[in-house]
MMTF fields as JSON, N, C-alpha, C and O atoms, coordinates in Angstrom:
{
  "mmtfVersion": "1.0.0",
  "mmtfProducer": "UNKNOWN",
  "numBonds": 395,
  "numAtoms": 396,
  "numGroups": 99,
  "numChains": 1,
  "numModels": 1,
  "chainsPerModel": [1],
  "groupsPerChain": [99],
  "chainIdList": ["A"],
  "bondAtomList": [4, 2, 8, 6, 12, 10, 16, 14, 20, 18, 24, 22, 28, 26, 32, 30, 36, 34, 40, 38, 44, 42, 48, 46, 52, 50, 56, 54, 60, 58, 64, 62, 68, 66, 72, 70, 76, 74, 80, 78, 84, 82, 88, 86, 92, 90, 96, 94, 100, 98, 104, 102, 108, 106, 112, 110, 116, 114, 120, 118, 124, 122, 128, 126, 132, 130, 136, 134, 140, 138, 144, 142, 148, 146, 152, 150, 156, 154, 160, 158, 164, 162, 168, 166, 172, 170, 176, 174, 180, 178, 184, 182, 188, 186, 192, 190, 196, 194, 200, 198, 204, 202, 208, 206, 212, 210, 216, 214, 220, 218, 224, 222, 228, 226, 232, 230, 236, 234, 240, 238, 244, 242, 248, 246, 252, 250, 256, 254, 260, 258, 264, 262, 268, 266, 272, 270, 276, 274, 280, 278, 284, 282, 288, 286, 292, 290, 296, 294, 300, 298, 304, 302, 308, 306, 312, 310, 316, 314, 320, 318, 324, 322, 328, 326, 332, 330, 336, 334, 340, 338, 344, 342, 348, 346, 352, 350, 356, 354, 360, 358, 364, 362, 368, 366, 372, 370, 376, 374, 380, 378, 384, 382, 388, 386, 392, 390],
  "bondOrderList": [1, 1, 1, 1, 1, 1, 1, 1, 1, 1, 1, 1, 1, 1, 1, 1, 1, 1, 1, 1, 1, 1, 1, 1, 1, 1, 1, 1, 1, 1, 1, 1, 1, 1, 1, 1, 1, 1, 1, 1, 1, 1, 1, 1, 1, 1, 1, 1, 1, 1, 1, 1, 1, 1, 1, 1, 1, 1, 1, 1, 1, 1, 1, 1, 1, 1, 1, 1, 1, 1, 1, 1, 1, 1, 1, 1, 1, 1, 1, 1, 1, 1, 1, 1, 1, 1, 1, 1, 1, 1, 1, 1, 1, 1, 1, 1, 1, 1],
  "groupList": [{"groupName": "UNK", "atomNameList": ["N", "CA", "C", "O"], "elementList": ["N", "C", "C", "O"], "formalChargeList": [0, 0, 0, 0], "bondAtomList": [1, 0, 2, 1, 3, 2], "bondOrderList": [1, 1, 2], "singleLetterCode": "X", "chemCompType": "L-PEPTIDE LINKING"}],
  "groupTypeList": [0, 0, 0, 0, 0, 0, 0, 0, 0, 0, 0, 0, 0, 0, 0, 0, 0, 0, 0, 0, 0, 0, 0, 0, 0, 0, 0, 0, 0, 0, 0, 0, 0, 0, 0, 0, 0, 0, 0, 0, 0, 0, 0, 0, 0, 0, 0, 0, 0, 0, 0, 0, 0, 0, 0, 0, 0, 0, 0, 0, 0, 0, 0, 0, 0, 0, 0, 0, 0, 0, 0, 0, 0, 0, 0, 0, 0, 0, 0, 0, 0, 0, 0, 0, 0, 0, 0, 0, 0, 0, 0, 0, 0, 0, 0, 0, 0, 0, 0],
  "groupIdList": [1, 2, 3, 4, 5, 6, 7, 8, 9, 10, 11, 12, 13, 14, 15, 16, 17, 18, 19, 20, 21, 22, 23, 24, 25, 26, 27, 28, 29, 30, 31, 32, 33, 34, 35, 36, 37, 38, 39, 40, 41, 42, 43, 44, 45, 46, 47, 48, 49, 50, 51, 52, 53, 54, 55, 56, 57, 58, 59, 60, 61, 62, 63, 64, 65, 66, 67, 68, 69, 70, 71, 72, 73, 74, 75, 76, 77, 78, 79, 80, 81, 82, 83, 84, 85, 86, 87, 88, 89, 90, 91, 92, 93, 94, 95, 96, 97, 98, 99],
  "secStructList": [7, 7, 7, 7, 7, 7, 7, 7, 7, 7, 7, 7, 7, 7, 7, 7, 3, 3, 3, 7, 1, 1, 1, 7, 7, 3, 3, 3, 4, 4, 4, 7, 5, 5, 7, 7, 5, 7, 6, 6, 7, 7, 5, 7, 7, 5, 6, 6, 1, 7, 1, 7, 1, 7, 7, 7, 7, 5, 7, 1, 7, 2, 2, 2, 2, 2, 2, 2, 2, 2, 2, 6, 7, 4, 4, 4, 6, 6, 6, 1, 7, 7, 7, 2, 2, 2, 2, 2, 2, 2, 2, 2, 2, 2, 2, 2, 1, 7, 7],
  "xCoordList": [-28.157, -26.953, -26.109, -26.603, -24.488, -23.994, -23.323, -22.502, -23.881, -23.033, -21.407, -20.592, -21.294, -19.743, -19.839, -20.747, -17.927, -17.826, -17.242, -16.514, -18.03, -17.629, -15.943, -15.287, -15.54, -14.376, -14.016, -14.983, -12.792, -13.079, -12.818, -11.923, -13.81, -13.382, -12.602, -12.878, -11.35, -10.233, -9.489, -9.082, -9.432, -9.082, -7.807, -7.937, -6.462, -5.844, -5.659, -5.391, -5.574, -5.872, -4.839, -4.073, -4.487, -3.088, -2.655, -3.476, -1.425, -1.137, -0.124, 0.948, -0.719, -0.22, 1.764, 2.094, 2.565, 3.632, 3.816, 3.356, 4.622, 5.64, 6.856, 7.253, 7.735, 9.164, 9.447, 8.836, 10.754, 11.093, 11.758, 11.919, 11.979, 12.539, 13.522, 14.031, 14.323, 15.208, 16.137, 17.204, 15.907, 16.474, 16.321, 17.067, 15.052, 14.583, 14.102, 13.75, 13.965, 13.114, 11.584, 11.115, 10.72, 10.053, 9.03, 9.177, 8.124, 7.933, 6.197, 5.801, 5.293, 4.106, 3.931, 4.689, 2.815, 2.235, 2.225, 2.879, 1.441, 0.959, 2.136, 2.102, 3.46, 4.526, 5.407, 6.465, 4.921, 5.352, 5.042, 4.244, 5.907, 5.372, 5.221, 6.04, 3.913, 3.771, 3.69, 2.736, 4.776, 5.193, 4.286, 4.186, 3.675, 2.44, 2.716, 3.478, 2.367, 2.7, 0.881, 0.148, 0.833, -1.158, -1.032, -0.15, -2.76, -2.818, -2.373, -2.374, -2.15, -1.239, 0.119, 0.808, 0.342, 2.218, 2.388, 3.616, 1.986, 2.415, 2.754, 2.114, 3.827, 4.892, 4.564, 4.57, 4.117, 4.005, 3.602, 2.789, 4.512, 4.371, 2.301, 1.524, 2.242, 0.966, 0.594, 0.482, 0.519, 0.322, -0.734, -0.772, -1.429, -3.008, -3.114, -4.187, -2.043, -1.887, -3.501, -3.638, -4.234, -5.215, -5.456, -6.366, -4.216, -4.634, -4.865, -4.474, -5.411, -5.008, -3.948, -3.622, -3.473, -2.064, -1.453, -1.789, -0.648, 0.635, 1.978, 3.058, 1.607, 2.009, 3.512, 3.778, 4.407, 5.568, 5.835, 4.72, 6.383, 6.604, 8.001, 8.838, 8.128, 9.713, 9.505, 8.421, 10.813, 10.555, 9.993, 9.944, 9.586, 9.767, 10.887, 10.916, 11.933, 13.261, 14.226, 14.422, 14.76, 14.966, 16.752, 17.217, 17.034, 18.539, 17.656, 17.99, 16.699, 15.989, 15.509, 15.778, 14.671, 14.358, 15.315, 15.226, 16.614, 17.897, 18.629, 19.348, 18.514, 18.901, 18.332, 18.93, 16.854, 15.613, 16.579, 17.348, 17.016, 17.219, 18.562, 18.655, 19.515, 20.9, 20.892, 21.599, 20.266, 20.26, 18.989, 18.778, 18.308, 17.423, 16.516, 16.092, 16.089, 14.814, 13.991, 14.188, 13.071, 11.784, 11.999, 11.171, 12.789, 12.811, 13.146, 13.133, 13.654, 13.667, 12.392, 12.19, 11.642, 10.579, 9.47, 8.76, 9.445, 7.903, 8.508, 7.73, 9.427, 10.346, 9.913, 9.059, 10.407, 10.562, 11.309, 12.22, 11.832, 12.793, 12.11, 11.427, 12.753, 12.02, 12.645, 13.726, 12.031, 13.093, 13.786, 12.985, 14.725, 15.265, 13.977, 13.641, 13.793, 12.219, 11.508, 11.126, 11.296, 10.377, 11.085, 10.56, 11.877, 13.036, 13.168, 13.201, 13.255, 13.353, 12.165, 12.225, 10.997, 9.497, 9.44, 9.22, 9.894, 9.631, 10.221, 9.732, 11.249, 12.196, 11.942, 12.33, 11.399, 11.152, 9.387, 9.101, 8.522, 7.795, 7.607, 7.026, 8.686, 9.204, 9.904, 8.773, 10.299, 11.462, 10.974, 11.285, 10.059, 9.071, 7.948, 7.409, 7.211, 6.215, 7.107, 6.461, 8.073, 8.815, 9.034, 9.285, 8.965, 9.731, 8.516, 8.506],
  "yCoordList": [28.935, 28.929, 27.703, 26.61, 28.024, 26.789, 26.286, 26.735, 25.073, 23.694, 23.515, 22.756, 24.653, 24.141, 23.261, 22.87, 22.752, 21.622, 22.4, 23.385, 21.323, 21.196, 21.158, 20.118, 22.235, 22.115, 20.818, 20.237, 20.389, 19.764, 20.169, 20.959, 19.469, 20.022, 19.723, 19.699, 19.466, 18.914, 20.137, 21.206, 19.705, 21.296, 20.472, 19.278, 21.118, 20.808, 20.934, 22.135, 20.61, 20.941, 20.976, 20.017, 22.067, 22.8, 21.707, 20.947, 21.633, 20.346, 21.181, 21.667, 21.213, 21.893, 21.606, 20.42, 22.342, 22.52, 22.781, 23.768, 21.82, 22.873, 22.514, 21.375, 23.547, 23.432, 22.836, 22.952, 21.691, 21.15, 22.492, 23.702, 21.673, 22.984, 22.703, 23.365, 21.197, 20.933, 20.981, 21.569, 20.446, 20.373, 21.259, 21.265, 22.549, 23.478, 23.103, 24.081, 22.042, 21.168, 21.668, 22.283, 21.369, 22.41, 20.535, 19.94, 20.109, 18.826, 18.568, 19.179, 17.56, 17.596, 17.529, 16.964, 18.197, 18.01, 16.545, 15.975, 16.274, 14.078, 13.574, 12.464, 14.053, 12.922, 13.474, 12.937, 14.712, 15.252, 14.654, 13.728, 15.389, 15.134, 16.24, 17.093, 16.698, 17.575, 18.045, 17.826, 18.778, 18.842, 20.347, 21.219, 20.197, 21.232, 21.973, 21.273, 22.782, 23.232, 23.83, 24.443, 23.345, 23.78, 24.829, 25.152, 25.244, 26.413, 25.832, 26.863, 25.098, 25.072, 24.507, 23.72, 25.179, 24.783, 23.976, 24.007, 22.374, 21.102, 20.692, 20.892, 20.148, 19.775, 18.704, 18.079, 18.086, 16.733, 16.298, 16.775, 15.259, 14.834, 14.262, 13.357, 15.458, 14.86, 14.176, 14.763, 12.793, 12.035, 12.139, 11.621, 12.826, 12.979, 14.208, 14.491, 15.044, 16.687, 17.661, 18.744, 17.396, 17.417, 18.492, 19.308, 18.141, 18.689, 20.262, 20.852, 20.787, 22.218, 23.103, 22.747, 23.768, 24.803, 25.381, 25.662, 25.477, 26.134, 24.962, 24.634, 24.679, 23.659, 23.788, 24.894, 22.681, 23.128, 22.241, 22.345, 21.647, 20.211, 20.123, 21.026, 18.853, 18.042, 16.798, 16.248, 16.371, 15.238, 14.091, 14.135, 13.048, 11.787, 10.978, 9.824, 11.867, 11.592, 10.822, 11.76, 9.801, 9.626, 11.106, 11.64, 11.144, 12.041, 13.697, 14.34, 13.875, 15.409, 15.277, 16.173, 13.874, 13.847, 14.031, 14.927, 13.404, 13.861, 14.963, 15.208, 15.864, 16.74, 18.235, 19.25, 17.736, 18.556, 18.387, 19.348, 17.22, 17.306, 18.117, 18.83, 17.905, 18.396, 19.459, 19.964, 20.245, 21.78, 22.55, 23.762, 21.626, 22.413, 22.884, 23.997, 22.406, 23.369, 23.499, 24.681, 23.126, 23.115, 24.673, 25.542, 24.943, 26.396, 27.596, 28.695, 27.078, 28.583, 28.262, 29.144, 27.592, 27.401, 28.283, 29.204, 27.988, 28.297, 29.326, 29.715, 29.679, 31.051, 30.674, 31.42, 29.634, 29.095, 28.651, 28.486, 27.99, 27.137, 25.482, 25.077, 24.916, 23.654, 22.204, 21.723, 21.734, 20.8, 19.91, 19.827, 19.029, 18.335, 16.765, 16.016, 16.797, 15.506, 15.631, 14.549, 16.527, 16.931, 16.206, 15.265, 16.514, 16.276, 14.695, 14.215, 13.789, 12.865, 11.865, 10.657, 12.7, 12.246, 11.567, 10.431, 13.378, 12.971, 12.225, 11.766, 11.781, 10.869, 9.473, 8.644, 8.862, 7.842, 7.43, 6.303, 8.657, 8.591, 7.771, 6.782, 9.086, 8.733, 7.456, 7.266, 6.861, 5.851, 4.231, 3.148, 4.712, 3.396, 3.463, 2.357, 4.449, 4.298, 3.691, 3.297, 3.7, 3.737, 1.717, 1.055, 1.338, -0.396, -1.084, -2.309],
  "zCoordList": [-36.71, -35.907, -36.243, -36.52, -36.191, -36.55, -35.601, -34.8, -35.838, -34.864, -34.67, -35.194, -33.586, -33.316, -32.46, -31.726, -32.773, -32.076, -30.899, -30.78, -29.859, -28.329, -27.551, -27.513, -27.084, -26.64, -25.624, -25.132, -25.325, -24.792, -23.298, -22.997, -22.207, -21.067, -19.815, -18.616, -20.658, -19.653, -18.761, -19.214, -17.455, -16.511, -16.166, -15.896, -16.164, -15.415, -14.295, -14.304, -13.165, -12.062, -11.174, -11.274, -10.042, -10.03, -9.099, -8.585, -8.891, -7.522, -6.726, -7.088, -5.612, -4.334, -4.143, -4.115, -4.063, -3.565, -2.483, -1.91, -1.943, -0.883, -0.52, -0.765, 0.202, 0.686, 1.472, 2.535, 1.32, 2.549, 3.629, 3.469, 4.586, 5.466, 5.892, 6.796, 5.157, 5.645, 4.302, 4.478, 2.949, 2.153, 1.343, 0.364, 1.529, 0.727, -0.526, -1.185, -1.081, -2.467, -2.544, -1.586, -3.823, -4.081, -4.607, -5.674, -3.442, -4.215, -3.59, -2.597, -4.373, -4.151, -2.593, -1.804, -2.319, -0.8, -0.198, 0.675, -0.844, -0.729, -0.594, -0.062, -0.941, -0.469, 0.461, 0.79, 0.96, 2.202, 3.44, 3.586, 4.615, 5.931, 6.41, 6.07, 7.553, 8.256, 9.489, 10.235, 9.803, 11.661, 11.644, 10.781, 13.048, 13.033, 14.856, 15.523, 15.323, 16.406, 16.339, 15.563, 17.347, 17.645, 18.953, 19.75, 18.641, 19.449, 21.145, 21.817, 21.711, 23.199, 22.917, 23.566, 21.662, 21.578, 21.42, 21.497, 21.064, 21.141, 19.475, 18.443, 19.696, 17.897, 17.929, 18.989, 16.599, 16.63, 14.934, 14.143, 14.838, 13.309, 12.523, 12.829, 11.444, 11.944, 9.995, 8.919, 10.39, 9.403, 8.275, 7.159, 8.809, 8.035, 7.317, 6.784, 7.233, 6.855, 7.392, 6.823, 8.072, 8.279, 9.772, 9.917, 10.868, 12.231, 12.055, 11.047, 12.923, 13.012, 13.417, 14.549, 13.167, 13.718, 12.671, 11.521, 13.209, 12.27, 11.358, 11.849, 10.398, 9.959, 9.011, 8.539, 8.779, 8.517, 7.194, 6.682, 6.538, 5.098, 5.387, 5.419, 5.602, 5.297, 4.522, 4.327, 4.053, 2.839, 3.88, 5.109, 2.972, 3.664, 3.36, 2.932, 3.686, 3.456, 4.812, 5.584, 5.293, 6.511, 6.831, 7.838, 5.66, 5.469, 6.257, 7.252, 5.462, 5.846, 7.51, 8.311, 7.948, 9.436, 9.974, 10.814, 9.849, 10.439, 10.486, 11.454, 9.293, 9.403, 10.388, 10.747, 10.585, 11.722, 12.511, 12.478, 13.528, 14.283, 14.681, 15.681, 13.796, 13.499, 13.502, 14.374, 12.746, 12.807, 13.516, 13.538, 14.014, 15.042, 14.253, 14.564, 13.351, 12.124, 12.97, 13.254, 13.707, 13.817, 14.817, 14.546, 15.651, 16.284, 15.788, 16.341, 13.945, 13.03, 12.386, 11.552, 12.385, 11.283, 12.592, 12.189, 13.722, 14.415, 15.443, 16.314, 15.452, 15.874, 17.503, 17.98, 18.34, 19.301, 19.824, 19.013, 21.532, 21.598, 22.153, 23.094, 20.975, 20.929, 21.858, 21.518, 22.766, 23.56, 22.968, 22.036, 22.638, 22.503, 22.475, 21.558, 23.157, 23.567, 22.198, 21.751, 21.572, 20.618, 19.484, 18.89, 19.301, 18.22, 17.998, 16.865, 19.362, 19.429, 19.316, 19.084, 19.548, 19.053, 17.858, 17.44, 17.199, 15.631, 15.181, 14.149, 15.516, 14.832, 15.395, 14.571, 16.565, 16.727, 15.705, 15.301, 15.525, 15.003, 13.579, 13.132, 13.07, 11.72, 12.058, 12.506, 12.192, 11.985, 12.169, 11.672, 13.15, 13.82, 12.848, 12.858, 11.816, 11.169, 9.643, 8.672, 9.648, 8.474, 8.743, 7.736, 9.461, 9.637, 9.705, 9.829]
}
């Protein structure tokens, strides 16, 4: 039998996408943020991409957090009506984790 040579075994390995929902951009997961609505309804920016629910990707853009609030994304994304309080969460969230 003859000695072939060994391929080599480099895998590329796929890297997760997703959509902002504010700017519609098409960019890695890891430099996303994730607003999540859990099973008793509660919205909340969740830093760790990790919680359970129904989860949403916006940039870590401060222009895109602003724009959530502006056009109300988060109540076309989870087909709800979302309070105003919520809105203002995320954005003190974002803004205060950002300084």
């Amino acid at each position: 039998m003859k000695n072939l040579p060994k391929k080599s075994m480099t895998v590329n390995k796929k890297i997760p996408l997703r959509m902002c929902i504010a700017c519609r951009e098409l960019k890695e997961k890891r430099e996303m943020l994730r607003i999540v609505k859990n099973a008793q309804g509660e919205i909340f920016l969740d830093f760790s991409s990790k919680a359970p629910g129904r989860g949403a990707y916006i940039c870590n853009n401060p222009d895109c957090i602003k724009k959530l609030r502006k056009q109300r994304l988060i109540n076309r994304v989870f087909s709800c009506e979302v309070p105003e309080e919520v809105y203002a969460r995320i954005e003190e969230e974002y803004f205060g984790k950002k300084s």
